[in-house]
C-alpha positions as CSV (number, residue, x, y, z in Angstrom):
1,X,-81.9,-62.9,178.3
2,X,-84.9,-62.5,180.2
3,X,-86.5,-59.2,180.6
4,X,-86.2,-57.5,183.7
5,X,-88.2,-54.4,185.0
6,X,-85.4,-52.2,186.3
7,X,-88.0,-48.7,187.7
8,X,-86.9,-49.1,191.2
9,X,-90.3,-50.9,193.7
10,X,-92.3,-47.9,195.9
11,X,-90.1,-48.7,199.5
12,X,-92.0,-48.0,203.2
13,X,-89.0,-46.9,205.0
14,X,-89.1,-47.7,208.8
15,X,-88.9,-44.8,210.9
16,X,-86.2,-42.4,211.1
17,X,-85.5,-38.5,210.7
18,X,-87.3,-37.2,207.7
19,X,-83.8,-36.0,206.2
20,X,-82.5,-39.8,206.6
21,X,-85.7,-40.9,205.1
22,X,-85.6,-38.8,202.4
23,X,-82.1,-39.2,201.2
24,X,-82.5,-42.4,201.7
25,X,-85.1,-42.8,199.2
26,X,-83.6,-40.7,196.2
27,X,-80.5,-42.9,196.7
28,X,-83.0,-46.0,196.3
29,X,-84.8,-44.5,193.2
30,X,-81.3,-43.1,191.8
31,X,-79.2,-46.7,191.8
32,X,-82.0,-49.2,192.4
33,X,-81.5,-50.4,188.1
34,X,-77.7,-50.2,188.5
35,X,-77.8,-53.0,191.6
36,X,-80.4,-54.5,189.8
37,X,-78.3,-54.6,186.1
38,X,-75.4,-55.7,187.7
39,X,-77.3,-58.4,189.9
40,X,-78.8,-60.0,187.0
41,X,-75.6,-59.8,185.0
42,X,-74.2,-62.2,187.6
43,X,-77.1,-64.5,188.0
44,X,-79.3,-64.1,185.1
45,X,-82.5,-64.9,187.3
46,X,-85.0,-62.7,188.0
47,X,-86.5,-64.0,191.0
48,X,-83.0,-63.5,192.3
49,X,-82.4,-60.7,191.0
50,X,-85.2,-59.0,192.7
51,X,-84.7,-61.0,196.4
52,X,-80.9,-59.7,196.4
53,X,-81.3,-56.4,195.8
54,X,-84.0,-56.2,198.2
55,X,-81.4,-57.2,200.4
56,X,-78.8,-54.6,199.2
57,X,-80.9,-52.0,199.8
58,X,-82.6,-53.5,203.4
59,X,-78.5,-53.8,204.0
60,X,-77.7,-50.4,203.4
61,X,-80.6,-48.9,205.0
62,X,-79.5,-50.6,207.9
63,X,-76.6,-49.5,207.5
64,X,-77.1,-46.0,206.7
65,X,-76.1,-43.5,209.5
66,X,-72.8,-45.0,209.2
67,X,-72.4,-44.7,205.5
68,X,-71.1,-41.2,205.3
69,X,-67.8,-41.8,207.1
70,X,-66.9,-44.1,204.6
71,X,-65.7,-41.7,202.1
72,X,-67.0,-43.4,199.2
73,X,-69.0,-43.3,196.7
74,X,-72.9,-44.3,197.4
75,X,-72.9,-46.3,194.1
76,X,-69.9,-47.6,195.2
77,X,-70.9,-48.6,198.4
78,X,-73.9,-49.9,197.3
79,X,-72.0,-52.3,194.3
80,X,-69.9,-53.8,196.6
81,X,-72.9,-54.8,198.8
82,X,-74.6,-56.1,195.8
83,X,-70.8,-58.2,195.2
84,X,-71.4,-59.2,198.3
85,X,-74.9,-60.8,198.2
86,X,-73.9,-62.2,195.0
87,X,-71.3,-64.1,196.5
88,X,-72.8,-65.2,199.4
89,X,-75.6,-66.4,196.8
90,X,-73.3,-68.1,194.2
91,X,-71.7,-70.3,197.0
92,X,-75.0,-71.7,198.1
93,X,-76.0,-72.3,194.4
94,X,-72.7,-73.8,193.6
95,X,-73.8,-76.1,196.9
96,X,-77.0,-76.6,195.7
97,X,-76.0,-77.8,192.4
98,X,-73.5,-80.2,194.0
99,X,-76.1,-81.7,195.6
100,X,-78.4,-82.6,192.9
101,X,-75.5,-83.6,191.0
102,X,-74.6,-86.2,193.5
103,X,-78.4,-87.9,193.0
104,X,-79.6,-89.8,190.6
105,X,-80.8,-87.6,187.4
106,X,-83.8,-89.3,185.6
107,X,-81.6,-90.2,182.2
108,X,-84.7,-90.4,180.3
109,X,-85.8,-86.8,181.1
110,X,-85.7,-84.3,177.9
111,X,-82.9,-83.0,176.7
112,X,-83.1,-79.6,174.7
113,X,-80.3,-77.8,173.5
114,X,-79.3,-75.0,175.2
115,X,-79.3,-71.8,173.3
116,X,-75.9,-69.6,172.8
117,X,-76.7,-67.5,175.4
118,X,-77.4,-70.1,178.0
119,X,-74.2,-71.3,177.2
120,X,-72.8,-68.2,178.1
121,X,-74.1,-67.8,181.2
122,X,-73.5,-71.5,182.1
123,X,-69.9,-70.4,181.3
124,X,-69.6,-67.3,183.3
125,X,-71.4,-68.9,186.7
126,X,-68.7,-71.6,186.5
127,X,-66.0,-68.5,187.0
128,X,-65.0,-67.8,190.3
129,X,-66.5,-65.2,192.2
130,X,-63.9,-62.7,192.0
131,X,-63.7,-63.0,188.5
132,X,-67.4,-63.2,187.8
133,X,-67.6,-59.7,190.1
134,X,-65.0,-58.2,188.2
135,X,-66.3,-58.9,184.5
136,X,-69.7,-57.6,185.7
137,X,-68.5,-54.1,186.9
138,X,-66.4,-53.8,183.6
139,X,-68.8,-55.5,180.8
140,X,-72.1,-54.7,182.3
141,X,-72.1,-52.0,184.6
142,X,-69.7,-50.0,182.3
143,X,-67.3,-49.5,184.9
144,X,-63.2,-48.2,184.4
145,X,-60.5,-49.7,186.0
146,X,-60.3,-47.1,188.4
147,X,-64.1,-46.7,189.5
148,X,-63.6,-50.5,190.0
149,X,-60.7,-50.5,192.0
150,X,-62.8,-47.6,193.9
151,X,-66.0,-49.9,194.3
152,X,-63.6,-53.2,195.7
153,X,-61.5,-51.0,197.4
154,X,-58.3,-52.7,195.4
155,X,-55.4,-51.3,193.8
156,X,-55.7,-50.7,190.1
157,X,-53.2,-52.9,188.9
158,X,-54.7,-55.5,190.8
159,X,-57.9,-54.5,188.9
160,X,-55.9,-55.2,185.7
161,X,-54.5,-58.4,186.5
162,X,-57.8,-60.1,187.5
163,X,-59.6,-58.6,184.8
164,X,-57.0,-60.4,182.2
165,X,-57.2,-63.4,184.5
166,X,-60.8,-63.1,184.3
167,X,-60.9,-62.9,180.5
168,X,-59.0,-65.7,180.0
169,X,-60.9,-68.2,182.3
170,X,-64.0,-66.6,180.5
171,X,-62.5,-68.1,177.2
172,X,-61.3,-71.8,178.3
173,X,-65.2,-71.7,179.9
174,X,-66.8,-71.0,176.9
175,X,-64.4,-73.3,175.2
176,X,-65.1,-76.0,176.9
177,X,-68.8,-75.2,176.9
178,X,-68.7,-74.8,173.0
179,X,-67.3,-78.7,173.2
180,X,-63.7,-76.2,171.3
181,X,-60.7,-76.8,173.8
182,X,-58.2,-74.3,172.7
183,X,-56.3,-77.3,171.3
184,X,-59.2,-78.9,169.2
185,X,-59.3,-76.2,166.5
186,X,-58.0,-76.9,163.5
């Protein structure tokens, strides 16, 4: 995996009250690697990495004098922005990718093999959404099934369910990846 420099950017705030401002800023500097772990979990891209949580944050800056009557968590909140983006970013890139599949690929063009963990990640992006959001919060943000129902605002048997569902998609992915169908094993 690519290295990734998690110590939160310097931010220039646009005007507000200096309380706002200032709170706003130790929330930045407190969860600013968090969005950003969890960001690159899902997309494994640094350049997007860094352009989405710039948009979390922008987003919840916005956002901000509303964010206390929410009742939640700011790492919360702030995660299920990030989901958000994430989302919003892996159905253009699923577009995307359906469009250069649909023209011609130049056969003769090299073809290395991808390492294990490219392999991996192929297999994760092909996951849906929900499940790819709900691995993330568990595997790589270290999240319980109850902070995660917290941060989606689900019920945490609905937490349970997807993650198993999850899980098992993960495996047939990598399966298929691997070139193994669960049926070609020995």
């Amino acid at each position: 995996m690519t290295s990734l420099e998690l110590n939160a950017p310097s931010i220039a705030t646009p005007a507000r009250p200096q309380g706002t401002r200032c709170e706003f800023e130790a929330v930045y500097e407190t969860h600013y690697a968090g969005v950003a772990s969890l960001i690159f979990a899902r997309t494994g891209r640094r350049d997007v990495t860094l352009d989405l949580t710039s948009e979390v944050f922008l987003s919840a800056w916005r956002h901000w004098a509303n964010f206390s009557r929410r009742g939640v968590p700011v790492e919360f909140w702030l995660l299920r922005i990030a989901g958000n983006r994430v989302r919003s970013w892996a159905r253009a890139e699923r577009r995307r990718l359906a469009r250069e599949r649909r023209r011609a690929i130049d056969p003769g063009a090299s073809a290395e093999a991808p390492s294990r963990e490219q392999l991996a990640r192929d297999a994760f992006l092909t996951l849906g959404v929900r499940e790819q959001e709900i691995l993330s919060l568990h595997y790589f943000r270290g999240l319980g099934v109850r902070h995660i129902a917290e941060a989606l605002g689900i019920a945490e048997g609905t937490v349970k369910s997807r993650l198993s569902r999850a899980r098992e998609s993960l495996a047939r992915a990598l399966a298929r990846h691997d070139g193994t169908e669960h049926g070609d094993e020995p």
